[in-house]
Z-matrix of the N, CA and C atoms (Angstrom, degrees):
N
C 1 1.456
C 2 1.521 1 111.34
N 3 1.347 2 108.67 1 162.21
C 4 1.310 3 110.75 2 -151.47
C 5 2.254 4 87.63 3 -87.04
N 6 1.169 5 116.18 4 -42.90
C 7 1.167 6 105.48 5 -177.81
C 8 1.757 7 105.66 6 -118.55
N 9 1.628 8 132.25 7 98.27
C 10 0.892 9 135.60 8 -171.02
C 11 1.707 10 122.91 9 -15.87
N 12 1.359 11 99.11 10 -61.06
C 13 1.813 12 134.43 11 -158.92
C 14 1.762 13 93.04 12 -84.46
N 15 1.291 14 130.16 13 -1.32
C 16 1.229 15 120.97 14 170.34
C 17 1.750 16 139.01 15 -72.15
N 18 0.951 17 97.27 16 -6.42
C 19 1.591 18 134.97 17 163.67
C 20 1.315 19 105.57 18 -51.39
N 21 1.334 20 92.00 19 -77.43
C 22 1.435 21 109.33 20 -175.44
C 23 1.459 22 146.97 21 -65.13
N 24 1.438 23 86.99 22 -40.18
C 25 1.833 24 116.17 23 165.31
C 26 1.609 25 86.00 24 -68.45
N 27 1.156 26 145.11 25 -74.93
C 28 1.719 27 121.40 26 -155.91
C 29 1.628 28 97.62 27 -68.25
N 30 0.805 29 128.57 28 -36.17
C 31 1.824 30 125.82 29 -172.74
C 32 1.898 31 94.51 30 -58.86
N 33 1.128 32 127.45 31 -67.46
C 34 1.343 33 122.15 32 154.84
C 35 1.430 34 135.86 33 -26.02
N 36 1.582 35 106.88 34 -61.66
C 37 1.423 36 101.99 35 159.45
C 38 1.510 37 140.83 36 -62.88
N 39 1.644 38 87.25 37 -11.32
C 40 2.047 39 85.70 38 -178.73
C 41 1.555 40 88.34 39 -100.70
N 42 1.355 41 133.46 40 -16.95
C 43 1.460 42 108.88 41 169.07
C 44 1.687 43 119.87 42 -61.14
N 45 1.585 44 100.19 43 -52.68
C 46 1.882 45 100.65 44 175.24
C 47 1.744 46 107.88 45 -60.63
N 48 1.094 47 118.89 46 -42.56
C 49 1.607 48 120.39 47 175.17
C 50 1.871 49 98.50 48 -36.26
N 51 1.447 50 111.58 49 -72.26
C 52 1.484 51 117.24 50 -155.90
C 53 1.982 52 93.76 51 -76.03
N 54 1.142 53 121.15 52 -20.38
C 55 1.472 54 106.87 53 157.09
C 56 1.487 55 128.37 54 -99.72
N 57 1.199 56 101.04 55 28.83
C 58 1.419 57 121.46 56 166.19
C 59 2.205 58 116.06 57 -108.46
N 60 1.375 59 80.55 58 12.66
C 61 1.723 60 91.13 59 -146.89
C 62 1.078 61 164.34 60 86.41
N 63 1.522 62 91.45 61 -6.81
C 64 1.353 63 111.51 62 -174.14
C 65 1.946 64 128.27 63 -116.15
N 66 1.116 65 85.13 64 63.86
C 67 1.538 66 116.18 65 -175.95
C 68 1.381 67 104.08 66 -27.19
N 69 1.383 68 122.44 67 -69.16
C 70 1.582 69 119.92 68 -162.90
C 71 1.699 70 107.05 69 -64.86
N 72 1.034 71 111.74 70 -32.15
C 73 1.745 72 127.14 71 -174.88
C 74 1.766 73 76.52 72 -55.98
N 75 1.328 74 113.65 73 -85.49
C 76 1.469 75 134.87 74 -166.50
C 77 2.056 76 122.18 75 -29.69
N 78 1.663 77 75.98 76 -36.42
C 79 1.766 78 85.31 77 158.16
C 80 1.509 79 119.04 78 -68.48
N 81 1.144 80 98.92 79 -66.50
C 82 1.164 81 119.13 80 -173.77
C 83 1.568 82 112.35 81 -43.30
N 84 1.085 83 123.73 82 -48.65
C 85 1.255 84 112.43 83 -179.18
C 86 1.662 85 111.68 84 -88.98
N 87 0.987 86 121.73 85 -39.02
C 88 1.935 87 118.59 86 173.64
C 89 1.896 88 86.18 87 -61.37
N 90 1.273 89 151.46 88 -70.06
C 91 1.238 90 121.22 89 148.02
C 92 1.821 91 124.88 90 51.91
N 93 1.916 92 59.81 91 -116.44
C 94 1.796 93 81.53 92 167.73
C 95 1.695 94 121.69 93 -59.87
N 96 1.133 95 99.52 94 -45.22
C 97 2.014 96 97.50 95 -174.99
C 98 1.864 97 99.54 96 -74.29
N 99 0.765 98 127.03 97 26.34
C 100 1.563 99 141.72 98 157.88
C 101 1.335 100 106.53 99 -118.41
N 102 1.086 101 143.84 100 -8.30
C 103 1.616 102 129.29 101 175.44
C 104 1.829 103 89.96 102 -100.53
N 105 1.749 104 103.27 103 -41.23
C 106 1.325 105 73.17 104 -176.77
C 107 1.673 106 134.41 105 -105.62
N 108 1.407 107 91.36 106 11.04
C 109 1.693 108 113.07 107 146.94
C 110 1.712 109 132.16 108 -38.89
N 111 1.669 110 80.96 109 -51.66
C 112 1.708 111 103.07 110 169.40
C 113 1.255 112 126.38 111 -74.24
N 114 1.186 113 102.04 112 -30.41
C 115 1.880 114 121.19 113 174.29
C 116 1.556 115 104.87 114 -78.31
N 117 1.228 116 123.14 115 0.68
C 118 1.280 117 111.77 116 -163.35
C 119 1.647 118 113.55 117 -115.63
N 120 1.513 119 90.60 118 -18.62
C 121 1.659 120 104.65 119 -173.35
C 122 1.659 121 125.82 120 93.99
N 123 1.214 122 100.17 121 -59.65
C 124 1.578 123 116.30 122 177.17
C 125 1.770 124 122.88 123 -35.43
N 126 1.240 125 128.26 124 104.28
C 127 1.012 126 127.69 125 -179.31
C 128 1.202 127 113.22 126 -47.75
N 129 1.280 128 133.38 127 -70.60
C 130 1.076 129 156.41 128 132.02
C 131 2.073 130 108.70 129 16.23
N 132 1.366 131 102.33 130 -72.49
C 133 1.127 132 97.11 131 174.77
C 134 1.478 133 133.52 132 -59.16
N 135 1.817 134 103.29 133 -27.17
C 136 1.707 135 121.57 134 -151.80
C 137 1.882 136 76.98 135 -99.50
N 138 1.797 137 140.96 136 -26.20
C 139 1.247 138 112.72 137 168.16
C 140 1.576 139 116.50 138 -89.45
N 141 1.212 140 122.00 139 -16.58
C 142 1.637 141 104.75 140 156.80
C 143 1.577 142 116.79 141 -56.91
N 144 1.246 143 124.97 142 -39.18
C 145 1.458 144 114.06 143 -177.62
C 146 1.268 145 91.62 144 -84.52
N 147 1.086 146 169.28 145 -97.43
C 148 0.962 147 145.16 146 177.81
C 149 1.741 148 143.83 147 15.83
N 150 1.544 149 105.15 148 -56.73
C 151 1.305 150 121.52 149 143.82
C 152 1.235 151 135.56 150 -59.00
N 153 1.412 152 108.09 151 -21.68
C 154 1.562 153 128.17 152 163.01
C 155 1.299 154 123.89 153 -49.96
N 156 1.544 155 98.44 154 -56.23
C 157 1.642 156 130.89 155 -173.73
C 158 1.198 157 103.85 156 -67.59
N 159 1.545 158 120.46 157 -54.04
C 160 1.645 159 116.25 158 -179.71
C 161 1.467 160 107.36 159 -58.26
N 162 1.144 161 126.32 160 -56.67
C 163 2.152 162 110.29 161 152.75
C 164 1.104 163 145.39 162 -16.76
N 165 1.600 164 101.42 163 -54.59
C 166 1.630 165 101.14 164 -173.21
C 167 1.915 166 89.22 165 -82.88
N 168 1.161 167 98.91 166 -45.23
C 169 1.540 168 91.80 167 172.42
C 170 1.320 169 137.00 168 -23.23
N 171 1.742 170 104.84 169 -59.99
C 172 1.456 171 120.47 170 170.92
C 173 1.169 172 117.17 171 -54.76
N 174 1.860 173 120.29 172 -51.55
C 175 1.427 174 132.31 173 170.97
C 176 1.269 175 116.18 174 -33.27
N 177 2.045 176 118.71 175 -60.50
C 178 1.289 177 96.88 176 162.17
C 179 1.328 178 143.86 177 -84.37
N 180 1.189 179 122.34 178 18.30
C 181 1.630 180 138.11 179 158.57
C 182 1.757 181 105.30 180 115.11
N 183 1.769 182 97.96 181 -0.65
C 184 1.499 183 80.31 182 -179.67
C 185 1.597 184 128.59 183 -110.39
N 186 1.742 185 86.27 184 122.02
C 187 1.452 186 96.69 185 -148.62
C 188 1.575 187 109.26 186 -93.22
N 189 1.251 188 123.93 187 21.91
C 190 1.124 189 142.14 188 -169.53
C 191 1.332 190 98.49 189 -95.01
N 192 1.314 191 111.19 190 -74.34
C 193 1.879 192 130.72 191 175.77
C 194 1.382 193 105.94 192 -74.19
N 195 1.079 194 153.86 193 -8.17
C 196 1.390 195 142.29 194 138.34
C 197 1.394 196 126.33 195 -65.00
N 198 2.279 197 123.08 196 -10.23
C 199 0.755 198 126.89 197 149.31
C 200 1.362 199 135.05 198 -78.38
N 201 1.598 200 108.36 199 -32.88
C 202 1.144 201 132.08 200 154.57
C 203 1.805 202 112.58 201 -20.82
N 204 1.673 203 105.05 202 -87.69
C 205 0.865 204 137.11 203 167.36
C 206 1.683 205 101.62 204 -14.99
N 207 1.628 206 115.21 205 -85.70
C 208 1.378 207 118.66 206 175.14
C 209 1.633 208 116.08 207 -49.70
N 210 1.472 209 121.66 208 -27.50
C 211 1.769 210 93.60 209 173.89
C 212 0.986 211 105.35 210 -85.65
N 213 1.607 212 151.24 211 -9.81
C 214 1.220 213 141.73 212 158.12
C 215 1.342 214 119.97 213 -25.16
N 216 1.424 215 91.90 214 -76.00
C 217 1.848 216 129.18 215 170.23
C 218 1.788 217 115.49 216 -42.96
N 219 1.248 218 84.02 217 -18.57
C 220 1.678 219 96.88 218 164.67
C 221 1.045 220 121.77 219 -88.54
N 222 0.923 221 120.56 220 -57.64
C 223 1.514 222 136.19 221 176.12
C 224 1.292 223 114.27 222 -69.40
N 225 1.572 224 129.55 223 -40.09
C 226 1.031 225 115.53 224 159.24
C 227 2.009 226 143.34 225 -38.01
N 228 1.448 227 90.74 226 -46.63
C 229 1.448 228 138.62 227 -178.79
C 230 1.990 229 96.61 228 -66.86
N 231 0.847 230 89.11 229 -59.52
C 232 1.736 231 123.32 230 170.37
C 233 2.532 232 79.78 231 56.57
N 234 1.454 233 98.86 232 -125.17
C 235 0.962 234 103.41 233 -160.08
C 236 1.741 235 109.97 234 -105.05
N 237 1.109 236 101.58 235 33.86
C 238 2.086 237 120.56 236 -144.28
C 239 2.112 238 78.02 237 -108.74
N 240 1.617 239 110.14 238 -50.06
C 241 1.335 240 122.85 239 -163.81
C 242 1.886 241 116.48 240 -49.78
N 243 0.877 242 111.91 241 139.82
C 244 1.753 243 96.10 242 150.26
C 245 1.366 244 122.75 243 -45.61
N 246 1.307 245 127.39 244 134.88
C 247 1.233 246 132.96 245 164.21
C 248 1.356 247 114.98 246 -31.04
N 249 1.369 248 128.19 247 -73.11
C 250 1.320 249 141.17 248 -155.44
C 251 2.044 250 104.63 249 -70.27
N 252 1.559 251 111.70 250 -32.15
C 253 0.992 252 119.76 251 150.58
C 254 1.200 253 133.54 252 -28.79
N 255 1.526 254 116.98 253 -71.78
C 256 1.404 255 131.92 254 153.49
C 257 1.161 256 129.82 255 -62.83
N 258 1.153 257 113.61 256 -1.34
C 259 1.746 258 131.15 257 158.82
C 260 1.561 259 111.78 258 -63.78
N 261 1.623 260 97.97 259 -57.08
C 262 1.695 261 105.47 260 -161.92
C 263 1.630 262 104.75 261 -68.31
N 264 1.658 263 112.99 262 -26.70
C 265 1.426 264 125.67 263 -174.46
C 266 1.332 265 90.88 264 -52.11
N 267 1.665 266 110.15 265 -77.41
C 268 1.536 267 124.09 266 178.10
C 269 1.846 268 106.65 267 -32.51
N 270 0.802 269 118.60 268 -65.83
C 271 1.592 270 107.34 269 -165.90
C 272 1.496 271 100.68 270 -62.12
N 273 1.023 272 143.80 271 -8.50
C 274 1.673 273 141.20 272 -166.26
C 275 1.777 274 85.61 273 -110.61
N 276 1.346 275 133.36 274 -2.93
C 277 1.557 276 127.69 275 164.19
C 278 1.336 277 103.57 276 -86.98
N 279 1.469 278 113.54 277 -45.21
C 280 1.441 279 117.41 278 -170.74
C 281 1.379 280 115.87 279 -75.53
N 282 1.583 281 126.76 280 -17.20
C 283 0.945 282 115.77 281 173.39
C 284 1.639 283 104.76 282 -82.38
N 285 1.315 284 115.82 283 -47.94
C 286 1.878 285 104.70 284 177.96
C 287 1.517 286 109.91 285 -38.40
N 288 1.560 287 117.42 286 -40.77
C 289 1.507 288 123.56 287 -168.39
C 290 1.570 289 88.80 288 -54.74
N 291 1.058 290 112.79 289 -48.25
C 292 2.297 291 109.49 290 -158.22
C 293 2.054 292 80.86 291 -64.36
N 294 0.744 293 126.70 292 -38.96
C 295 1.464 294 116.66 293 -153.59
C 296 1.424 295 92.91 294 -84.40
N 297 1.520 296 125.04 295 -12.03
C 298 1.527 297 102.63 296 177.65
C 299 1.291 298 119.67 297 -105.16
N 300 1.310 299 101.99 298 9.39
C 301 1.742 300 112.29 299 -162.15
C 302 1.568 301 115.90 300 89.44
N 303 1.013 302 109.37 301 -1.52
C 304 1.612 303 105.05 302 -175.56
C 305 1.477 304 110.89 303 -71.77
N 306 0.903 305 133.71 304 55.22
C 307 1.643 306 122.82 305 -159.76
C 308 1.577 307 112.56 306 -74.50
N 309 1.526 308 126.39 307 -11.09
C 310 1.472 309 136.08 308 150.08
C 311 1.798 310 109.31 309 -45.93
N 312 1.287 311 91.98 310 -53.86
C 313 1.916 312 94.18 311 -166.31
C 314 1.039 313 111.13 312 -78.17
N 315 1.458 314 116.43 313 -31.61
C 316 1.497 315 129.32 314 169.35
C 317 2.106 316 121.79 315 -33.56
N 318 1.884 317 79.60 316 -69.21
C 319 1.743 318 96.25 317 168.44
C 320 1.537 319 118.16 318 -65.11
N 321 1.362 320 102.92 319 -55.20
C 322 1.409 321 90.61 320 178.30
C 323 1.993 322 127.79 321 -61.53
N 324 1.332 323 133.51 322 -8.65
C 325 0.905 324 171.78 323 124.86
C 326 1.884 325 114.10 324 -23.16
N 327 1.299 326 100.92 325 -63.14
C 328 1.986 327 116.05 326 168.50
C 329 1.192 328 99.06 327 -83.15
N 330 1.751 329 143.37 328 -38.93
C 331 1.025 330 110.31 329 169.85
C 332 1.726 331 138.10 330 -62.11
N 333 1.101 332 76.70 331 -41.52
C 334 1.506 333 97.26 332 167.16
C 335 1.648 334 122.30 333 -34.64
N 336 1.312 335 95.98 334 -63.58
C 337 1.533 336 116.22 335 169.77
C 338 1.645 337 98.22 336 -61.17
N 339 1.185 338 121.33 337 -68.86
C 340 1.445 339 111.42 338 -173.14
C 341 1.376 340 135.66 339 -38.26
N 342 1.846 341 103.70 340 -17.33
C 343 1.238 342 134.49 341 179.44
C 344 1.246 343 128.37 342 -61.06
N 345 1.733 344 86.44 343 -55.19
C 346 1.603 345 112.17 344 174.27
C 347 1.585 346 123.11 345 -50.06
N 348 1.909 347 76.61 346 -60.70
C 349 1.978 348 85.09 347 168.93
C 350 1.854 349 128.98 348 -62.20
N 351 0.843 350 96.72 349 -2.08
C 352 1.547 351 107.71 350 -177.55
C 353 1.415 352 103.61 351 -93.25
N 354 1.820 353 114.38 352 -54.41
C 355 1.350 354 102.90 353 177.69
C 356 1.664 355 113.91 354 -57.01
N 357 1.345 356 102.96 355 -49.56
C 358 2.051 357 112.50 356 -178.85
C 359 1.678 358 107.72 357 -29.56
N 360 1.948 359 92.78 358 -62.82
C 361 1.526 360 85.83 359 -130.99
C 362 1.769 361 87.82 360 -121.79
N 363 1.619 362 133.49 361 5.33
C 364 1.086 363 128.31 362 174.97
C 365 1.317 364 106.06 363 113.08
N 366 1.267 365 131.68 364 -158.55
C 367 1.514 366 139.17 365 -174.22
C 368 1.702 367 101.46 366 -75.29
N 369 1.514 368 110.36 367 134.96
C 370 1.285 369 108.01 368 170.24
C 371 1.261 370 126.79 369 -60.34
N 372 1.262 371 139.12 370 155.71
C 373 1.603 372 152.98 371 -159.46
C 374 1.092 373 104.29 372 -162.28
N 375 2.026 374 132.69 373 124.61
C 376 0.722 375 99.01 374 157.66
C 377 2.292 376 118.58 375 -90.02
N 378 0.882 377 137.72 376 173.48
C 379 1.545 378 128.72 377 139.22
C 380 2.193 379 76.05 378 120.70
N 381 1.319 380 107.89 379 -144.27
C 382 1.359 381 111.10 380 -171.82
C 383 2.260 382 96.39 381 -98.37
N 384 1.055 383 107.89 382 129.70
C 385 0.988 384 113.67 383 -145.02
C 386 1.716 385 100.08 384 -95.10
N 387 1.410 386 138.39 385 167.09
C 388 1.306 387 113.54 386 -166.25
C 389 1.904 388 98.50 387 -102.92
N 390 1.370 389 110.59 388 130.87
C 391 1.593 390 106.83 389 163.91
C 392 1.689 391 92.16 390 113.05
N 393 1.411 392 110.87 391 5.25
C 394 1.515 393 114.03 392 167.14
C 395 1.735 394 102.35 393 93.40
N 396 1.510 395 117.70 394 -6.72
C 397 1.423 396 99.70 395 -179.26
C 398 1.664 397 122.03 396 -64.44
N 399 1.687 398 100.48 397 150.86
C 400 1.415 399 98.39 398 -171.56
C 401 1.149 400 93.70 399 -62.55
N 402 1.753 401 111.78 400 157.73
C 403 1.698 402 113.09 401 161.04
C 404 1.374 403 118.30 402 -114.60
N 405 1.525 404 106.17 403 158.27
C 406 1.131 405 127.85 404 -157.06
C 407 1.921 406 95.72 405 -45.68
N 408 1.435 407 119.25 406 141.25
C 409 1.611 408 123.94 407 171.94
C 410 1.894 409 105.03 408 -60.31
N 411 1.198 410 100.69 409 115.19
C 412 1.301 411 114.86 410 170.82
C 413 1.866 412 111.48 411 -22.31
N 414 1.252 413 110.81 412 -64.67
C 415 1.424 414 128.31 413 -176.45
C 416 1.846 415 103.10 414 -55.15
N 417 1.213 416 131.00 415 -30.77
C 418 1.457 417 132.39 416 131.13
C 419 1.252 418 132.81 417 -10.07
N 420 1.510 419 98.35 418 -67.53
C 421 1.358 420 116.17 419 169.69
C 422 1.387 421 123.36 420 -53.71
N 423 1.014 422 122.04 421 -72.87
C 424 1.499 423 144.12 422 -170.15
C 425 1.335 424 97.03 423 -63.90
N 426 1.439 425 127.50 424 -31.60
C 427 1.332 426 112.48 425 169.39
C 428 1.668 427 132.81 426 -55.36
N 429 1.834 428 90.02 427 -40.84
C 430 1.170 429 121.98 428 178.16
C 431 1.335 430 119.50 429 -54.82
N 432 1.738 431 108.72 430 -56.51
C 433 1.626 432 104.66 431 161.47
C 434 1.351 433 117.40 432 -78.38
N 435 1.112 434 129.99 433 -2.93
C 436 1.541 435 115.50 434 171.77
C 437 1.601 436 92.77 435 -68.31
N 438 1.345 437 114.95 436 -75.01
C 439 1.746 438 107.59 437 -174.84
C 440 1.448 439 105.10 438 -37.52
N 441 1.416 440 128.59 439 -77.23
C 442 1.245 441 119.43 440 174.17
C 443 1.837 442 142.06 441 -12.71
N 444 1.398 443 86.96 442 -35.24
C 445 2.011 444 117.64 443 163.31
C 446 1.256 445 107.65 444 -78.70
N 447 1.734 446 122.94 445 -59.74
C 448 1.135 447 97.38 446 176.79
C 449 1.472 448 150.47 447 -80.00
N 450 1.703 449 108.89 448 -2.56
C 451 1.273 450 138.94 449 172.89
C 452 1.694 451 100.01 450 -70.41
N 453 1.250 452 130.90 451 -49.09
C 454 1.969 453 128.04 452 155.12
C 455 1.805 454 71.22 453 135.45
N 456 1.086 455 135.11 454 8.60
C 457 1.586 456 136.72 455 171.87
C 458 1.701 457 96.50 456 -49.54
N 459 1.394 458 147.81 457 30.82
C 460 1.604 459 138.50 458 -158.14
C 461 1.832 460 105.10 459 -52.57
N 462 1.678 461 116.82 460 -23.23
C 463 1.423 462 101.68 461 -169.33
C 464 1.692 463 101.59 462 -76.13
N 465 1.813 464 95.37 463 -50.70
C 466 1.524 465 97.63 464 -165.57
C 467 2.183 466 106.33 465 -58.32
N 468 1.746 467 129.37 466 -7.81
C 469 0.541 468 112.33 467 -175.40
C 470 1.620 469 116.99 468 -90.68
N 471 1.702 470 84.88 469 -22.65
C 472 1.982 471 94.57 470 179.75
C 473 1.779 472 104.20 471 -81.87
N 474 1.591 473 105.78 472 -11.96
C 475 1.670 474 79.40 473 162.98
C 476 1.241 475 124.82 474 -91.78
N 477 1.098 476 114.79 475 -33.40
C 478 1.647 477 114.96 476 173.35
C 479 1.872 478 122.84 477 -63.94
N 480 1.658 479 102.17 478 -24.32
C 481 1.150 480 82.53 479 174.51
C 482 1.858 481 113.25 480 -86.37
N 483 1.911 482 110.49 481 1.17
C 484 1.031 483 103.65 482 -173.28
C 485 1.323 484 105.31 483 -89.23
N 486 1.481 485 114.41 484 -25.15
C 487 1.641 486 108.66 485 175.73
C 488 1.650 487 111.14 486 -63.25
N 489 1.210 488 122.52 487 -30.02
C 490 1.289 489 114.80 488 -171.73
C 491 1.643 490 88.72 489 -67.78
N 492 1.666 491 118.04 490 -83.56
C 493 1.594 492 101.56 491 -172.22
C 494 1.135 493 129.80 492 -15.80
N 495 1.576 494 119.25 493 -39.65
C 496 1.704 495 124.61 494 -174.88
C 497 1.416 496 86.59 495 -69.75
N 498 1.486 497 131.68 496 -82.58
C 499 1.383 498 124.72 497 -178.98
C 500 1.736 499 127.74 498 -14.23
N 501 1.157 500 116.61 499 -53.12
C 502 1.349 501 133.01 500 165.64
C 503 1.292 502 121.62 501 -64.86
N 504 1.294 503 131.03 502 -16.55
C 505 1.097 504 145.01 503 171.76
C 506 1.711 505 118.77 504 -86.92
N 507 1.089 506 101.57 505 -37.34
C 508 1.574 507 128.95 506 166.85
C 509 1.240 508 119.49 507 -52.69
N 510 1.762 509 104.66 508 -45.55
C 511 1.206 510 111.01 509 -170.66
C 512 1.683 511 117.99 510 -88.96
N 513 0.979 512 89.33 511 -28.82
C 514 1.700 513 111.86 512 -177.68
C 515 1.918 514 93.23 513 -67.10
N 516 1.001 515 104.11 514 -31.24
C 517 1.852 516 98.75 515 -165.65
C 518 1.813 517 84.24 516 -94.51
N 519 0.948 518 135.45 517 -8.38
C 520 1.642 519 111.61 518 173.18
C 521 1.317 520 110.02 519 -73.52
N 522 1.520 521 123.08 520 159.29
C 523 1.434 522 143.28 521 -155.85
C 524 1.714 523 88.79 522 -90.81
């Protein structure tokens, strides 16, 4: 391709396009940075546009082909990826699952991910974790008590959404 990074810059721009409102613009261009994702070879490149697509996808409500989109990106990635990589894929399935009602595929989906991070980086935590382990991705969290809310779980959801606040609070006070 004539400009390497062009893939990507439109896969980007049709995500802010379709969260700007403007969905069909937003196709249209992740679209194109998928033809030339594909033209390009790069795994790497063809699952960022890809990840793109599951966005503008979601933006316009269709959560079918924005899942689509992500098992591709799975499979593409297949077992070649970083773990934690294919984690974040997985948690961006599990969150469409909370939005479709699936709240089975949802959990099983965060556990999964929760799995990963446990083997990586040690016992999950959320906020800065003690002994230097990474902690669990915020967006984890909130997933966690959203399911947690909708299961009628209200303690396990007011703690997790209170550990995240403490977490966020934490972070905001670092130098």
């Amino acid at each position: 391709p004539a400009f390497p990074g062009r893939a990507v810059a439109l896969a980007c721009a049709g995500v802010l396009a379709a969260l700007d409102g403007h969905g069909d613009q937003g196709l249209a261009l992740v679209t194109e940075a998928l033809d030339l994702a594909r033209a390009d070879g790069r795994p790497i490149v063809l699952a960022r546009a890809l990840l793109a697509l599951h966005a503008v996808r979601r933006c316009r409500g269709d959560l079918a082909e924005a899942d689509r989109a992500l098992r591709e990106c799975l499979a593409l990635l297949g077992t070649a990826a970083d773990p934690m990589d294919l984690a974040a894929v997985r948690h961006e399935r599990a969150r469409l699952a909370v939005l479709r009602g699936d709240l089975d595929d949802a959990r099983a989906l965060l556990d999964c991910c929760l799995s990963i991070h446990r083997d990586q980086h040690g016992a999950p935590a959320v906020g800065r974790a003690a002994g230097g382990a990474d902690p669990v991705p915020h967006e984890w969290t909130h997933t966690a008590a959203t399911l947690a809310l909708l299961a009628g779980d209200l303690d396990g959801a007011e703690r997790r959404w209170r550990d995240l606040l403490a977490a966020y609070r934490a972070q905001d006070a670092e130098p």
